[in-house]
C-alpha positions as CSV (number, residue, x, y, z in Angstrom):
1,X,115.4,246.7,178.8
2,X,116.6,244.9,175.9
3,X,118.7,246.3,173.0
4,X,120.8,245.3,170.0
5,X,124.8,245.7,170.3
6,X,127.7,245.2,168.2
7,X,129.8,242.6,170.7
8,X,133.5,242.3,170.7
9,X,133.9,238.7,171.3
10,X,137.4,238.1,171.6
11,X,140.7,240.0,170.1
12,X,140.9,240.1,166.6
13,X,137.2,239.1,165.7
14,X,134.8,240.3,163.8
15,X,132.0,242.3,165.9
16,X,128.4,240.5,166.1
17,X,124.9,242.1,166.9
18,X,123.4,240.7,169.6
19,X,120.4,241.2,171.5
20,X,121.5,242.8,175.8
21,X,119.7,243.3,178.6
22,X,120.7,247.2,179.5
23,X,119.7,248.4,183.1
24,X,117.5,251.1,184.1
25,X,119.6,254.4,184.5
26,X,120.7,255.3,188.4
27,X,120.3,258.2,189.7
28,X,123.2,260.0,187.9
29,X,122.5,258.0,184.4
30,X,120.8,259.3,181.3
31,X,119.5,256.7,179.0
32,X,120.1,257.7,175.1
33,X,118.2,255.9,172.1
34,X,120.9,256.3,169.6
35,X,120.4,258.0,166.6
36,X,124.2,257.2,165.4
37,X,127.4,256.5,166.0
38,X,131.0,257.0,164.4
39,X,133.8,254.9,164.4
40,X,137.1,255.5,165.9
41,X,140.4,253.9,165.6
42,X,140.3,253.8,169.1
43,X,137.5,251.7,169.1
44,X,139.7,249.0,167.2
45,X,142.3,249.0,168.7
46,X,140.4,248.2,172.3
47,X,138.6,245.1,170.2
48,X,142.0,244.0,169.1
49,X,143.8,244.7,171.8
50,X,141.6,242.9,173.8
51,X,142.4,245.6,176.8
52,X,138.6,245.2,178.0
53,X,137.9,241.5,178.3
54,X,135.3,240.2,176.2
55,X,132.3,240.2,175.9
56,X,132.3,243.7,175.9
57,X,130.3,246.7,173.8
58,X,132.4,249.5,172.9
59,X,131.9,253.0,170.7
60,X,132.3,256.4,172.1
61,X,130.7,258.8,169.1
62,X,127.3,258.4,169.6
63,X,124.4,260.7,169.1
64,X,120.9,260.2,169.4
65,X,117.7,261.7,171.7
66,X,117.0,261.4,175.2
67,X,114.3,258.9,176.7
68,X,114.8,258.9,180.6
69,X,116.6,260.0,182.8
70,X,118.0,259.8,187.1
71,X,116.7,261.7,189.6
72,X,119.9,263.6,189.9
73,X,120.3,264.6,186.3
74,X,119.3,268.5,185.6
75,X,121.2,268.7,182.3
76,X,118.9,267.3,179.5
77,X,115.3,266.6,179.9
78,X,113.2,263.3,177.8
79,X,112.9,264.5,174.4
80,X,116.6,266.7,174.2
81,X,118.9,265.6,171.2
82,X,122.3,265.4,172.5
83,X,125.8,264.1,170.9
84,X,127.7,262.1,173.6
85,X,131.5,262.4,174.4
86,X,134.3,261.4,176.8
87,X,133.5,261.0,180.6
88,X,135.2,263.4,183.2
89,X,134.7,263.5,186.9
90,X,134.0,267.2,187.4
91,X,135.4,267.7,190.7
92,X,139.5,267.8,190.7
93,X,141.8,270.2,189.7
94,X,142.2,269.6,185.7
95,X,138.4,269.4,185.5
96,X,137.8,272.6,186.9
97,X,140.3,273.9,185.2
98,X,138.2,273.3,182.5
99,X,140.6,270.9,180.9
100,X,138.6,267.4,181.9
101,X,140.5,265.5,179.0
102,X,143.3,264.8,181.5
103,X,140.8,264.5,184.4
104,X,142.3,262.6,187.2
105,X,139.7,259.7,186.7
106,X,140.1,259.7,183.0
107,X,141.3,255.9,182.7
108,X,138.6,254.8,185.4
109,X,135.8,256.6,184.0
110,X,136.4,255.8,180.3
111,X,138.7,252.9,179.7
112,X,138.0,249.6,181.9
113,X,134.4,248.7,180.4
114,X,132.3,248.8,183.6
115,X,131.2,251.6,186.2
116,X,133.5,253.2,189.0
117,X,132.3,250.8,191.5
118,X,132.6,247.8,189.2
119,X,129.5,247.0,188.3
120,X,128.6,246.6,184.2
121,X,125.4,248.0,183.1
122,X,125.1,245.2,180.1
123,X,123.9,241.3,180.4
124,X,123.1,238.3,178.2
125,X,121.5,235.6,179.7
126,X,123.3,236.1,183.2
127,X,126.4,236.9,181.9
128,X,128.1,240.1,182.0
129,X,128.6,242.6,179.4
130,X,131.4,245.2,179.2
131,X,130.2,248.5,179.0
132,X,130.3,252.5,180.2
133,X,133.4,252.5,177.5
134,X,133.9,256.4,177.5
135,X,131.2,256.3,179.7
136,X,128.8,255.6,177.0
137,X,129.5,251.9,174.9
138,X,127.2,253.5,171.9
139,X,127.8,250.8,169.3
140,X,124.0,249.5,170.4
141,X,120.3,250.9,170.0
142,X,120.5,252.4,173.4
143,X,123.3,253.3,175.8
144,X,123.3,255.0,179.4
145,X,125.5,258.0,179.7
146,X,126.3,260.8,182.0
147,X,125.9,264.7,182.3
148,X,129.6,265.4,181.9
149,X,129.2,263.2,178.6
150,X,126.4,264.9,177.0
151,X,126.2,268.0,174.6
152,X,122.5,269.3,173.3
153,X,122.6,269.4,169.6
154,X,119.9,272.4,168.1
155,X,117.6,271.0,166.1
156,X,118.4,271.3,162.1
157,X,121.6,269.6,162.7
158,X,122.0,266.1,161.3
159,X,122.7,264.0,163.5
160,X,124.7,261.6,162.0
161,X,127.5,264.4,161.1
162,X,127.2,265.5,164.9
163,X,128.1,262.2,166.3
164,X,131.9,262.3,165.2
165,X,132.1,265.4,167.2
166,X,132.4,263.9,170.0
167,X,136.0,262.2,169.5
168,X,137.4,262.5,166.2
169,X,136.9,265.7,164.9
170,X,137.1,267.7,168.0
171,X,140.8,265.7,168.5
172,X,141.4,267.0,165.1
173,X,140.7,270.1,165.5
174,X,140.9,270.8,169.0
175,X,143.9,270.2,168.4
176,X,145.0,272.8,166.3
177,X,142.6,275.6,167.7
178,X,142.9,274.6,171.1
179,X,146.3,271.9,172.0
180,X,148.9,273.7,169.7
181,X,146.6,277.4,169.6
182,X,148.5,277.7,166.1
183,X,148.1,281.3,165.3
184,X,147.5,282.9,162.0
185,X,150.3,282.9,159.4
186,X,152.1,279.8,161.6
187,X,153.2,276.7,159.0
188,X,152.1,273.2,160.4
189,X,152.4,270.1,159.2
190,X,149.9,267.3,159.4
191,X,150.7,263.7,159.0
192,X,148.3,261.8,158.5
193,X,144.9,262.1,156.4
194,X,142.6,260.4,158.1
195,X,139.6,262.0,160.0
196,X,141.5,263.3,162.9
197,X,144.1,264.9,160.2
198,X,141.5,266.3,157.9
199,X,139.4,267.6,160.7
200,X,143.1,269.6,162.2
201,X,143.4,270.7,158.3
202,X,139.8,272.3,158.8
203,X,141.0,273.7,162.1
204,X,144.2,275.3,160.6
205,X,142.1,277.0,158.1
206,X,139.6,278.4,160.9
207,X,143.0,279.4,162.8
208,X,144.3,281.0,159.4
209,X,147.2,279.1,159.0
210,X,149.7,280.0,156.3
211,X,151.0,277.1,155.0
212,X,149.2,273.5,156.0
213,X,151.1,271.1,155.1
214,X,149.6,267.3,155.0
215,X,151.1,263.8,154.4
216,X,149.0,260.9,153.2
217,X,149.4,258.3,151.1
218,X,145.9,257.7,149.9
219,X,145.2,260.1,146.7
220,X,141.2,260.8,147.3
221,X,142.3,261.6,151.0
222,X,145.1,264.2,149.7
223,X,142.6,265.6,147.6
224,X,140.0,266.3,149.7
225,X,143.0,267.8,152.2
226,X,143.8,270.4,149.6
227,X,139.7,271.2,149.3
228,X,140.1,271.5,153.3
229,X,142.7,274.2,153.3
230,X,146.1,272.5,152.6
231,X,148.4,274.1,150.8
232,X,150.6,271.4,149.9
233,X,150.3,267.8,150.4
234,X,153.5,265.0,150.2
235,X,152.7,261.7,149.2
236,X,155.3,259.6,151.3
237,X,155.6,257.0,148.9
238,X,156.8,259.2,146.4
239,X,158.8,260.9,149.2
240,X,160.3,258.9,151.3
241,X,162.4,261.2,153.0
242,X,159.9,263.3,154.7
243,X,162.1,265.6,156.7
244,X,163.6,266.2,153.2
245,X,160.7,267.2,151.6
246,X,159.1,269.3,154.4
247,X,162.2,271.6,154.1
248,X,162.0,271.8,150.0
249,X,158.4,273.5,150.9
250,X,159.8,275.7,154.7
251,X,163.9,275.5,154.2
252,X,163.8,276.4,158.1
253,X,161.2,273.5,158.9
254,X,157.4,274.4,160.5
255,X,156.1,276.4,163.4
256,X,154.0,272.9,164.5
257,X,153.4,269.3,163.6
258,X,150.6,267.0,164.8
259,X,151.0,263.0,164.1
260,X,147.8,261.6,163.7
261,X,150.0,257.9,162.6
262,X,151.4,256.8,165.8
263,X,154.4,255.5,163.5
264,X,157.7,255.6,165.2
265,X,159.6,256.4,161.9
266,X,157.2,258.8,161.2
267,X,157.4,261.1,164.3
268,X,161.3,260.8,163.9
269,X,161.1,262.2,160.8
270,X,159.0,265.0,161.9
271,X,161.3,266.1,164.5
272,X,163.5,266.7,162.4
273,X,160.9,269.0,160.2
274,X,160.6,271.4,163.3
275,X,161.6,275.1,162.9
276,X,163.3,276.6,165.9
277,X,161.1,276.5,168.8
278,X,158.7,274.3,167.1
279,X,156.1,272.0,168.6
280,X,155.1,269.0,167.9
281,X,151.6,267.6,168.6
282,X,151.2,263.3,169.0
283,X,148.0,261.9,169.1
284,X,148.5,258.8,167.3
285,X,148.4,255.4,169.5
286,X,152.2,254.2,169.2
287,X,152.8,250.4,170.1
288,X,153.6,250.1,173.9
289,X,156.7,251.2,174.9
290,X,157.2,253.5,172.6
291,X,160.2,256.2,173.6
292,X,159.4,259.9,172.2
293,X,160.8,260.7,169.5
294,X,163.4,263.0,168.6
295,X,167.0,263.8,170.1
296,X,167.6,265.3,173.5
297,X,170.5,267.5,172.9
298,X,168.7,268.3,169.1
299,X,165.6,269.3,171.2
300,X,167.2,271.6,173.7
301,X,169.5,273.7,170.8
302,X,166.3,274.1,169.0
303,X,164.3,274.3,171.9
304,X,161.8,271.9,170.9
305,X,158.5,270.8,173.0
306,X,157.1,267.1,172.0
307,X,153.0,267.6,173.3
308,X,151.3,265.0,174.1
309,X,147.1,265.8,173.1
310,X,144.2,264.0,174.4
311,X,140.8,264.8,172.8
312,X,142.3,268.1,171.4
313,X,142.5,269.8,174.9
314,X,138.6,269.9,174.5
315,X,135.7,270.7,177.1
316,X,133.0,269.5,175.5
317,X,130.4,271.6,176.9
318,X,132.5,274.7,175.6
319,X,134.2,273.4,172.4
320,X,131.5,270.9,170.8
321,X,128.9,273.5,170.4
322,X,131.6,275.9,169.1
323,X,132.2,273.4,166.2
324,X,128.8,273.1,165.0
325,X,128.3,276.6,164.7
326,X,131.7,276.1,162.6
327,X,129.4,273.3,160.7
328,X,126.6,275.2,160.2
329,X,128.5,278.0,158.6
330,X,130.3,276.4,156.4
331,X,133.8,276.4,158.3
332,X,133.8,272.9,158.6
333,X,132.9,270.2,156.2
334,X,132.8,267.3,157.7
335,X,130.0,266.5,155.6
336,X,132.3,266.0,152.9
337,X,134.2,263.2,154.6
338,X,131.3,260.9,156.1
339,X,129.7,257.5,154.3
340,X,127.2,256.1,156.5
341,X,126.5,252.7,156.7
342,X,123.6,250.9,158.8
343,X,124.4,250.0,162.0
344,X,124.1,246.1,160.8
345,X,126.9,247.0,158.5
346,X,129.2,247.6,161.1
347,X,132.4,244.8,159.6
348,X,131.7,245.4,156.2
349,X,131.7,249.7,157.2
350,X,135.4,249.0,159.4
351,X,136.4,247.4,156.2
352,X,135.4,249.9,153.4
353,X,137.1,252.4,155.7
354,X,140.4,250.3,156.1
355,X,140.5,250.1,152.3
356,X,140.4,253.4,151.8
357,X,136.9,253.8,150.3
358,X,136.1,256.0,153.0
359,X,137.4,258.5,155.3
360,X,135.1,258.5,158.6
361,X,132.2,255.8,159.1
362,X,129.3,256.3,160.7
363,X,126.9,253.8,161.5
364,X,123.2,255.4,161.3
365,X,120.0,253.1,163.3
366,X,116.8,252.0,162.0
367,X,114.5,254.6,162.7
């Protein structure tokens, strides 16, 4: 069928809607119309990273409604809206665990831009098209995506606030609630106010945290940290010694920390915030080769535990629909946070949200 796509077309350049030619879904495939679609930092850093070869059509918050499905598929039915999410095997160990962020397959099924077997579900004019990124490549009209990807989303939920769930916010908070399990009264500090940051301030307040503290640079973002739950933000330009300032608010340092920066400096600095026995939570992309941070002999007098977090430890068929409850009562405003943009829109939206004018973009479709 054909379809409109934001293309990456090389490292570093802007994206371009196109018109595709999208296969019919296989047996195992569900075909999505997409309703909307966040964008992740993740999502950049693959364009300019070039780490799938161009052309290639990436995204992996996408929401939208059913409209066929493979013989195989007993999960969703024509018609279901559903939010889409990583891609996990199922079968080994971790997945039926129940912990299919660090599925075996992980890389294989989400980060290589074409099917297990090699094939790529996306064409233009002969040519291939990279695609099945997270199992889904939902920066386009349509996308084909898989049982383990989907959640069902109840009707009366919008669902341009529901797409972010599937990476973002449920990295955010899963995170908090899930990763780190901070429990009530535990200090944490967050660095970092982006969505993934505000979305682990919104899970410290579900967990009850005591103090929340959150590090960001950007004024609106602080504020809207405090409305969140914080209960102290530091802006690091004013405090450039963070380790400094994290013990004028906790003299003995916090319970946990999660790094939504992937700065090297800035993980150093919040090993040395830790409280005895503190933990420290990482999910921000560091450049390659990155050692973790910290001191060895610093780490075993405190006893110290650097964890790295994929997804916020989330199973999406057992978290997601746990967070929109969390939505729909008012737990968790993500609302608050979200500019949509049309899906046209998608440079000038990466832009707006790189200057700061926004927190989390999502890109909504023409109806």
């Amino acid at each position: 069928m054909k379809i409109q796509a934001a293309v990456t077309t090389a490292p570093g350049k802007p994206f371009e809607i196109q018109d595709l030619d999208l296969e019919d879904p296989r047996d195992d495939e569900i075909l999505v119309r997409i309703a909307a679609v966040g964008v992740c930092h993740t999502d950049l850093v693959f364009k300019d990273a070039g780490i799938i070869p161009a052309p290639a059509v990436l995204g992996h918050e996408g929401s939208g409604v059913v409209e066929r499905v493979g013989a195989k598929v007993r999960k969703v039915a024509p018609g279901d809206r559903v939010t889409l999410s990583f891609r996990s095997c199922g079968a080994c160990p971790r997945c039926r665990s129940h912990d299919p962020a660090y599925c075996h397959t992980m890389p294989q099924l989400n980060y290589i831009g074409m099917r297990a077997d090699g094939s790529k579900a996306l064409a233009q004019g002969g040519q291939q098209v990279g695609s099945n990124f997270f199992g889904q490549s939902s920066f386009a009209t349509h996308a084909l995506t898989y049982e383990r990807n989907v959640v069902k989303v109840p009707d009366g939920l919008p669902m341009e606030l529901m797409a972010p769930l599937g990476c973002g916010i449920q990295t955010g908070a899963g995170s908090i609630m899930r990763s780190l399990a901070c429990p009530a009264g535990s200090s944490l500090l967050i660095t970092g106010g982006g969505a993934v940051g505000l979305s682990a301030v919104m899970g410290a307040k579900i967990q009850r945290c005591g103090t929340i503290i959150v590090v960001e640079p950007h004024p609106g973002r602080r504020e809207l940290a405090r409305e969140f739950g914080a209960t102290h933000v530091i802006d690091p330009k004013a405090s450039p010694d963070l380790a400094a300032a994290v013990r004028a608010i906790l003299p003995i340092g916090v319970d946990f920390a999660f790094d939504t920066t992937g700065l090297p400096e800035i993980q150093q600095a919040v090993m040395k915030s830790l409280a005895p026995k503190g933990v420290f939570g990482i999910v921000g992309i560091t450049p390659p080769g990155t050692p973790l941070p910290g001191d060895v002999n610093q780490a075993m007098t405190f006893g110290h535990a650097v964890k790295g977090i994929i997804e916020g430890d989330s199973d999406p068929d057992e978290f997601l629909p746990k967070l929109m409850e969390h939505y729909r009562a008012g737990r968790l405003p993500i609302d608050r946070m979200v500019k949509t943009f049309p899906f046209a829109q998608i440079n000038e939206a990466i832009a707006a949200q790189h200057n700061g004018d926004c927190v989390k973009v999502v890109l909504v479709m023409d109806r």
